[in-house]
LOZA-978139 format. One line per field, with one value per residue (C-alpha): residue number from 1; residue in three letters; x, y, z. Coordinates in Angstrom, 1 decimal, m for minus. Example, Ala and Ser with C-alpha at 12.3 -4.5 7.8 and 13.67 -1.06 7.14 Angstrom:
<rs>
torpa: 1_2
sedo: ALA_SER
u: 12.3_13.7
v: m4.5_m1.1
w: 7.8_7.1
</rs>
This chain:
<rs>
torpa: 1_2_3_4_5_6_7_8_9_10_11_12_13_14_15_16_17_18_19_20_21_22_23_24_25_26_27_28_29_30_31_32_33_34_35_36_37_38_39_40_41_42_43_44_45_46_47_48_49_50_51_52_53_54_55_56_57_58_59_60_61_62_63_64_65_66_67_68_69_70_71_72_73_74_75_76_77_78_79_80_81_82_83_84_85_86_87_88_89_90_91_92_93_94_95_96_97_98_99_100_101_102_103_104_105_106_107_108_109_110_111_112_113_114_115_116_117_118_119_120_121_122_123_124_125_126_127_128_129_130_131_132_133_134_135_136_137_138_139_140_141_142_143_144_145_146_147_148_149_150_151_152_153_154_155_156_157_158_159_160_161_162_163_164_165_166_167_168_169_170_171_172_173_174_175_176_177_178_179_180_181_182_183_184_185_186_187_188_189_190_191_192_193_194_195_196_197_198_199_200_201_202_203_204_205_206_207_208_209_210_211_212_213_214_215_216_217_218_219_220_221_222_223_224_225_226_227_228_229_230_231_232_233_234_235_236_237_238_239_240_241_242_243_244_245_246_247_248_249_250_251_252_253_254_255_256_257_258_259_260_261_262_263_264_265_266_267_268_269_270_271_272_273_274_275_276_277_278_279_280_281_282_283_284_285_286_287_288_289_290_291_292_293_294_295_296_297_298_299_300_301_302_303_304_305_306_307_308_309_310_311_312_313_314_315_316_317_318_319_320_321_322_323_324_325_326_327_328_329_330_331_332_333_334_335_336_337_338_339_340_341_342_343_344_345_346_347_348_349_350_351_352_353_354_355_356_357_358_359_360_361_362_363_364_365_366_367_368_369_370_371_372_373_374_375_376_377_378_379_380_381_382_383_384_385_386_387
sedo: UNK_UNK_UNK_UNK_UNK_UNK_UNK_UNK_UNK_UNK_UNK_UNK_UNK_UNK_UNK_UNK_UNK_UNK_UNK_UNK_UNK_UNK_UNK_UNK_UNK_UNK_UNK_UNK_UNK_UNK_UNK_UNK_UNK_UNK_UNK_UNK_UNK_UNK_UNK_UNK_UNK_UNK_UNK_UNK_UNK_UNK_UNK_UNK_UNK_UNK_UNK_UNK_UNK_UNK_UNK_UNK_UNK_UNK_UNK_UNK_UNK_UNK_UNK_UNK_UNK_UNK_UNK_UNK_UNK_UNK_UNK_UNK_UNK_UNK_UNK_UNK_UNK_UNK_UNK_UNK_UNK_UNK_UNK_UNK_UNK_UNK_UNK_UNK_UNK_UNK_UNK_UNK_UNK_UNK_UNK_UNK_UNK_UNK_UNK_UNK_UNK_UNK_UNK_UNK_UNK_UNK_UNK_UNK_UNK_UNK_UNK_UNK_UNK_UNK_UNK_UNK_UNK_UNK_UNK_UNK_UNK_UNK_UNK_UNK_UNK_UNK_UNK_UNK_UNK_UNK_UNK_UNK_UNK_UNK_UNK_UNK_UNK_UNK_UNK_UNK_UNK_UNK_UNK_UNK_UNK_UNK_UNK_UNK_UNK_UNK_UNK_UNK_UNK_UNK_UNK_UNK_UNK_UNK_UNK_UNK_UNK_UNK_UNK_UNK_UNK_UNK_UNK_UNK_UNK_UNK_UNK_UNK_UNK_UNK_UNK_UNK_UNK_UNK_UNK_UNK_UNK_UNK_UNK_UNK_UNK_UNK_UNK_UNK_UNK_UNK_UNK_UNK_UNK_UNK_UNK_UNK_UNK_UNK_UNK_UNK_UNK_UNK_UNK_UNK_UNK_UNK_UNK_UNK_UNK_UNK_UNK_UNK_UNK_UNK_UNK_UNK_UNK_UNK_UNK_UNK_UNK_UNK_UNK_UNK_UNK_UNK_UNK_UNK_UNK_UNK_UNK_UNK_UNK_UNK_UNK_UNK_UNK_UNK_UNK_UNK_UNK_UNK_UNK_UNK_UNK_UNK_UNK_UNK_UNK_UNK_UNK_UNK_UNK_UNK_UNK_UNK_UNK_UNK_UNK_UNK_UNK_UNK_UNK_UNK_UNK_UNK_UNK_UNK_UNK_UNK_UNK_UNK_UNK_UNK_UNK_UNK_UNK_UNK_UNK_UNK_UNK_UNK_UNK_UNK_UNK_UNK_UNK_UNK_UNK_UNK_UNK_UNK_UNK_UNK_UNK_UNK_UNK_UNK_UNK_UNK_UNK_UNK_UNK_UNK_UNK_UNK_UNK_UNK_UNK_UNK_UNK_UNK_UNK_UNK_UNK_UNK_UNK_UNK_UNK_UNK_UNK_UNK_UNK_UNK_UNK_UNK_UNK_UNK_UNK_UNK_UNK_UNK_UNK_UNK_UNK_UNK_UNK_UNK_UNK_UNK_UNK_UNK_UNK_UNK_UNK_UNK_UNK_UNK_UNK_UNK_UNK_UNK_UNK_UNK_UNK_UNK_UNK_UNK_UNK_UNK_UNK_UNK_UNK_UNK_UNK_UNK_UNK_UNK_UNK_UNK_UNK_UNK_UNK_UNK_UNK_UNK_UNK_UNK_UNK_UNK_UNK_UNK_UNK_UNK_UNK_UNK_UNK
u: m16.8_m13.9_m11.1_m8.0_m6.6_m3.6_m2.6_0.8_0.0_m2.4_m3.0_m3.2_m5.9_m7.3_m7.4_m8.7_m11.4_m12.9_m12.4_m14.3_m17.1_m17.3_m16.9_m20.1_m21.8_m21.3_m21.2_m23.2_m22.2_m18.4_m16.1_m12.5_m9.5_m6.1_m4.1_m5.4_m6.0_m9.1_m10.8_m10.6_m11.2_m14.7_m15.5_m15.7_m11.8_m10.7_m6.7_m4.0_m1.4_m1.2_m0.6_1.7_4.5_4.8_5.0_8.4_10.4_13.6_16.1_18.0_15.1_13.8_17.3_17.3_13.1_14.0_13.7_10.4_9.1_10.2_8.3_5.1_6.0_5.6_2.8_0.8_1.2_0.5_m2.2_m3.4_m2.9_m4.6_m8.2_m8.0_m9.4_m10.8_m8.4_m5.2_m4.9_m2.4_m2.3_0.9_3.9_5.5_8.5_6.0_3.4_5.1_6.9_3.7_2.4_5.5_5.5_1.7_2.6_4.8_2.7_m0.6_m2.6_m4.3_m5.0_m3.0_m3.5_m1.9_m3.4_m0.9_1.7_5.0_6.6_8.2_8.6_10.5_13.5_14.1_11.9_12.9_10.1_7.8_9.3_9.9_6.8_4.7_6.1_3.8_1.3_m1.8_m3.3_m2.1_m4.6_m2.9_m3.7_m2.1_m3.4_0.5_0.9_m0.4_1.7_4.3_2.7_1.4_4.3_5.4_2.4_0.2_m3.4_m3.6_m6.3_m6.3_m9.0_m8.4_m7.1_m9.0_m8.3_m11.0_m13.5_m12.6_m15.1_m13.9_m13.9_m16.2_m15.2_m17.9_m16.1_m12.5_m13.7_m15.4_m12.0_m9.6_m12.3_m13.0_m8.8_m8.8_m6.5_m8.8_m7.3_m3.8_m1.7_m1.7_0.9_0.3_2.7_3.2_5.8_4.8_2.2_5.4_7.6_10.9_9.4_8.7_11.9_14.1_12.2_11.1_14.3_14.7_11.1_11.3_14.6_12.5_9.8_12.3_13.9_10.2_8.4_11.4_11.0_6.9_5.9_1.9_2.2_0.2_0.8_m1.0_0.0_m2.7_m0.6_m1.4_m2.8_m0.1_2.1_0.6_2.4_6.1_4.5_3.9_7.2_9.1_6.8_7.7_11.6_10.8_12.2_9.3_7.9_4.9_2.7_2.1_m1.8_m1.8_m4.4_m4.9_m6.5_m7.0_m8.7_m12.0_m13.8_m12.5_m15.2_m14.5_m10.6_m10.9_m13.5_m11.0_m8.5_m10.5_m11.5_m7.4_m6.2_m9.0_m8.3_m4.5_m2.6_0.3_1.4_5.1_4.9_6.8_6.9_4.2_0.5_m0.1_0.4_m2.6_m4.6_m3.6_m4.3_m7.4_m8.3_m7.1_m3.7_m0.7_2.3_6.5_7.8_10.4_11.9_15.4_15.6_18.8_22.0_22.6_18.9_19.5_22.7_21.2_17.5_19.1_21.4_18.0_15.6_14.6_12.3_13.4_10.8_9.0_5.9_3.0_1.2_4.6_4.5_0.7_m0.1_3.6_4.3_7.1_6.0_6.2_9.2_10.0_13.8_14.9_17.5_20.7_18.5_16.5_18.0_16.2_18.0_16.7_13.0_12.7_12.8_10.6_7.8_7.9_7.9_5.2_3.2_3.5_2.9_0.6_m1.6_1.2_0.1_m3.3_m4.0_m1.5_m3.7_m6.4_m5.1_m4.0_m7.4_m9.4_m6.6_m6.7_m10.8_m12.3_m15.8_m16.2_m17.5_m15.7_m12.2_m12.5_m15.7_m13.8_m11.0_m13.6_m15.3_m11.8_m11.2_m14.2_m13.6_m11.2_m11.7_m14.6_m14.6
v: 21.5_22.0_19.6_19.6_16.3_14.8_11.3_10.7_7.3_4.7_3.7_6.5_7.7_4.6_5.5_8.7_7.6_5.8_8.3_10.9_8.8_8.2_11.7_12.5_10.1_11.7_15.4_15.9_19.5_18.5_20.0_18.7_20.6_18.8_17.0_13.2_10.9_9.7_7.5_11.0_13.7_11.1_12.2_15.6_16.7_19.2_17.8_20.6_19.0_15.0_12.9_10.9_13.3_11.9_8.3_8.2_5.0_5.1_7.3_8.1_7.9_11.0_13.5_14.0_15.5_16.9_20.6_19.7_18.4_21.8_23.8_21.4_21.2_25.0_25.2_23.0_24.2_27.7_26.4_24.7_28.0_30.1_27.9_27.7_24.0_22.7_20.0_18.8_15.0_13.7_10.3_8.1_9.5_10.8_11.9_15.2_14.8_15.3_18.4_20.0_19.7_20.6_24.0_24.3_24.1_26.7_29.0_28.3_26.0_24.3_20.5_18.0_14.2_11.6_8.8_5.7_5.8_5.7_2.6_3.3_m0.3_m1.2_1.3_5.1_5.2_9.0_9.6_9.6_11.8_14.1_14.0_14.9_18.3_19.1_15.7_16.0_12.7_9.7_7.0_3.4_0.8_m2.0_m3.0_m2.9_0.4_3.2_2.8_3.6_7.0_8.0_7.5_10.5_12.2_12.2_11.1_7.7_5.6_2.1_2.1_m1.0_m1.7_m0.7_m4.0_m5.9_m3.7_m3.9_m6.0_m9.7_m12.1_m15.1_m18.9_m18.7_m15.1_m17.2_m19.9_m17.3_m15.7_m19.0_m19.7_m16.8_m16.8_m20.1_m21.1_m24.1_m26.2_m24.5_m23.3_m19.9_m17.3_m13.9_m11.3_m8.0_m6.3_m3.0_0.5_3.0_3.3_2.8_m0.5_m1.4_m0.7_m2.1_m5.4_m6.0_m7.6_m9.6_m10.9_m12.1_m14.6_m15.6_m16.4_m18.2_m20.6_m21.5_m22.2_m24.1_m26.5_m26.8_m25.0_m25.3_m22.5_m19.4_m16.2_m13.5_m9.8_m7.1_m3.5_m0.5_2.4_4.6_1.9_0.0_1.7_0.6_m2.7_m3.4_m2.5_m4.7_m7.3_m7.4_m8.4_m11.0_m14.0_m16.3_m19.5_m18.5_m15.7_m13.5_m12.2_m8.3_m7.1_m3.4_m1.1_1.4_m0.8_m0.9_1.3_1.8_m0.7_m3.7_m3.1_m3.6_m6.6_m8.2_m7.9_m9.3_m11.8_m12.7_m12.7_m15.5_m17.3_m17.7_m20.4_m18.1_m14.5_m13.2_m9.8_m6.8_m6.0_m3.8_m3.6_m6.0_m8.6_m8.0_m7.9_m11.4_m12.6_m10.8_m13.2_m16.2_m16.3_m17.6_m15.8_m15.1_m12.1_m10.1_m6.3_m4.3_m0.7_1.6_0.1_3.0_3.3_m0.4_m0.3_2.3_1.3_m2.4_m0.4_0.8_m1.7_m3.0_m5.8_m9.7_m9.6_m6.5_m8.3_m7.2_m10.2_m11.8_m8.9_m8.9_m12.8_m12.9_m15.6_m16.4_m18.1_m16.4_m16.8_m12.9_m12.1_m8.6_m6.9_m8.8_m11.8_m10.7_m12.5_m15.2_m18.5_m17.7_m16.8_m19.3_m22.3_m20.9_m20.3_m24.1_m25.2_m22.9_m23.3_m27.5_m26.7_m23.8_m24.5_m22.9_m19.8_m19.7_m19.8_m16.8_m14.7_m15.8_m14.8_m11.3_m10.5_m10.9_m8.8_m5.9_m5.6_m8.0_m8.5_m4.9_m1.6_m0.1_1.1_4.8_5.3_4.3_6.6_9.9_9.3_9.3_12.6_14.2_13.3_15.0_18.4_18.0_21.2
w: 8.5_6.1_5.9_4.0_3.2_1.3_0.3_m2.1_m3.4_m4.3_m0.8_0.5_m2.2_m1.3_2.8_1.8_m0.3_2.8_5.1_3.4_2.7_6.0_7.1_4.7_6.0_9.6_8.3_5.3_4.6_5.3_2.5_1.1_0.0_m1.0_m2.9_m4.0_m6.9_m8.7_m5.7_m3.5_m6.5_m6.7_m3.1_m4.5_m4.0_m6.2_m6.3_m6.2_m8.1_m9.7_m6.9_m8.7_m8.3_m5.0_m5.1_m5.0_m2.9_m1.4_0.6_m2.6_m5.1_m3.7_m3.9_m7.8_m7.1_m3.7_m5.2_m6.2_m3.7_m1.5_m3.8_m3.3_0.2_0.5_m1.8_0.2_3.8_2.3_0.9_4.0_6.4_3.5_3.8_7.8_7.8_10.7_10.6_7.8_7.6_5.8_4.6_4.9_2.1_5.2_3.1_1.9_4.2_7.4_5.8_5.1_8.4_10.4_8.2_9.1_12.4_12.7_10.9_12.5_15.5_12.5_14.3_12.3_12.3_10.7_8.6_9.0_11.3_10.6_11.4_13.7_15.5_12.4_11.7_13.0_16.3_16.6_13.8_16.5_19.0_16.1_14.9_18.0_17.8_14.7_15.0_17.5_16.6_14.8_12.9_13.1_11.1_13.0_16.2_18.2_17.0_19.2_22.3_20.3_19.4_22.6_24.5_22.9_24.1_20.7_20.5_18.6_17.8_16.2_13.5_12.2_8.2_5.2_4.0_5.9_4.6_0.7_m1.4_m2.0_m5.3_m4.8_m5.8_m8.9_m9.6_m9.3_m11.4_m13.9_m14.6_m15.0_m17.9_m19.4_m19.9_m21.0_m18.1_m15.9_m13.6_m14.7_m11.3_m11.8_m10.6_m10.0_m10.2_m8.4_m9.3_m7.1_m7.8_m8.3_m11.3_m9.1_m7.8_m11.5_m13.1_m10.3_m10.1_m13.4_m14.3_m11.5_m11.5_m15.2_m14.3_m11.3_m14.1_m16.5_m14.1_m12.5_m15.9_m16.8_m13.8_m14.0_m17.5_m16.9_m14.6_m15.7_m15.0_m14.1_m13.9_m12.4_m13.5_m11.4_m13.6_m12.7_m14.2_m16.7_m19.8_m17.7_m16.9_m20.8_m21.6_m19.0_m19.9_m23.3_m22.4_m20.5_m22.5_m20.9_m22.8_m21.9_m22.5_m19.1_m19.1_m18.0_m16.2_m17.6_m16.0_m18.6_m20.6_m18.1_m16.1_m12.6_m11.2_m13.7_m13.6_m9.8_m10.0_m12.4_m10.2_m6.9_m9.0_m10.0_m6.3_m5.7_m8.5_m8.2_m6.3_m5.5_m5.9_m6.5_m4.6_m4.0_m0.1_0.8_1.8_m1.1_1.2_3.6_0.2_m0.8_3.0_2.4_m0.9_0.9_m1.6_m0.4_m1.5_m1.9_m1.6_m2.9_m3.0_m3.6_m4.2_m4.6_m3.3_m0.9_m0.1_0.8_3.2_4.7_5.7_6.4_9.2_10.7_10.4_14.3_13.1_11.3_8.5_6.5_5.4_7.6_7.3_9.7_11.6_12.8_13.3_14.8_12.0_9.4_7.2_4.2_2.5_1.6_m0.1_0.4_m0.3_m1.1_m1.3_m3.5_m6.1_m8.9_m7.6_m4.2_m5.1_m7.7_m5.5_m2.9_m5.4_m6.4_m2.7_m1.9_m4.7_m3.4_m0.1_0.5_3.6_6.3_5.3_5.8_9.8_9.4_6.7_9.2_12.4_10.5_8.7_12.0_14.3_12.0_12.6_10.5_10.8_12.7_12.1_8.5_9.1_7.1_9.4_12.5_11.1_11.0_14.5_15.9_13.8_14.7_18.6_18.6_17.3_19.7_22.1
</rs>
């Protein structure tokens, strides 16, 4: 069986990674072709370009690499009709993915499924109707989302969230980590500033006055900061203008192998009493850890009016979304400003327990406890290539 598979970020490597183990573990002699990062290239991919090229957030963040991107766009789907897979998948980054696999489309009946689908029950439901002129099967990760996909006539399965499968910090692992840092009973902060460098930039400054006026109103707070590898060199810098009375502990991944960087970081989500988070899947991660959390995003003013013009849903933290909670104090946008956050870190950090029947009622609808999500994800596959 030959597969060609692409993923444009760190989740997606990290959905792909699952995937194709559990497509080896169904098809032994199954081969990969594509474009992903370190967790997929170990799975024996053979990665066409960087993936980082394409993590890239926002409407506008994208124009000034829009060039680029066409020529990877074309690249790819010639790629992809050249090897005559049995099946492309592509992996979230709908921004390139979705390109590819409409120009596959045109060019050939290649079958094309989707890994993650597009959120449609949040902002521009025409994606899907678009889409199922090029899409044959969708993968969902959230349990509300595949009536939404086969109403316009595409196969889509629910295989539950990678999430409930990932490994998990223990309390001796927890405790381990607040000593080995010298930190102890301390309340500890963590602090996620996002994966992508556009997420980085635009945050950091706004994150580090959220910092000042919270250490200035309880200054035994530590913090904590677990920097993606694609960032880690931005995440120093910003770090270092912080004007903080207290040191922030990075988490850098490039100073550990790729096992002990994440097991520091598992064991960082247990140990901390709060996270400050940019919006995003890092929010079912710190449901996963038990860790109750604030969060926060902006992007590009334009990006902004625009996507805030769209958006069909109150709240974009999936955590709200899938236990039908809101709870979680989250400041986008306009709101995303320090004298707002500040004060909702303190309360939360005071009063933590509303959040936790919602991390519970999330981690067990998106499959917790059941079969693994990436070998849910290549039954489905297989099923349906299936004469």
């Amino acid at each position: 069986m030959k597969v060609f598979i692409i993923a444009g970020e760190v989740s997606g490597d990290k959905l792909g990674y699952a995937l194709m183990a559990g497509l080896r573990q169904l098809v032994p002699d199954v081969t990969f072709e594509g474009v992903g990062g370190e967790l997929m290239q170990s799975q024996g991919l053979h990665s066409q370009f960087d993936m980082r090229e394409l993590s890239v957030m926002g409407l506008v963040e994208i124009l000034p690499k829009y060039a680029h991107f066409k020529k990877r766009i074309r690249e790819t789907a010639k790629a992809v009709v050249e090897a005559q897979p049995d099946v492309l998948i592509t992996i979230d980054s709908p921004e390139f993915c979705l390109r590819v696999a409409k120009a596959v489309k045109q060019r050939s009946t290649i079958r094309t499924v989707h890994y993650v689908a597009p959120s449609v029950w949040a902002w521009r439901p025409k994606r899907a109707q678009k889409m199922a002129a090029y899409i044959d099967h969708v993968l969902a990760l959230l349990p509300f989302e595949p009536p939404f996909m086969r109403d316009e006539g595409m196969q889509c399965d629910f295989v539950g969230h990678p999430v409930v499968s990932e490994m998990q910090a223990s309390e001796s692992d927890a405790s381990e980590f607040r000593l080995r840092h010298g930190i102890g009973d301390a309340p500890m902060l963590l602090v996620l500033p996002g994966s992508r460098k556009s997420e980085v930039s635009r945050l950091g400054p706004i994150f580090g006055e959220v910092l000042q006026e919270v250490l200035k109103a309880q200054d035994d707070i530590r913090l904590v900061l677990p920097a993606a590898k694609p960032v880690a060199g931005l995440v120093e810098a910003m770090v270092s203008e912080w004007d903080l009375p207290s040191d922030v502990l990075i988490l850098d991944p490039r100073d550990f192998d790729a096992d002990e960087a994440a097991s520091r970081k598992l064991a960082a989500f247990k140990a901390s009493d709060l996270a400050l988070a940019a919006s995003g899947t890092v929010s079912l991660e710190l449901a996963a850890a038990g860790t109750p959390m604030v969060i926060a995003y902006d992007m590009n003013a334009i990006s902004r009016f625009l996507i805030s013009r769209m958006l069909r849903v109150d709240t974009a933290t999936l955590v709200s979304l899938v236990s039908n909670t809101r709870v979680i104090p989250e400041f986008l946008g306009k709101d995303c400003q320090p004298q707002f956050i500040a004060p909702a870190i303190l309360d939360v950090l005071n009063n933590p327990m509303d959040q936790l029947e919602a991390m519970r009622v999330t981690m067990e609808k998106l499959g917790a406890g059941g079969e693994d999500p990436g070998l849910r994800a290549a039954k489905a596959i297989l099923d349906g290539i299936k004469p």
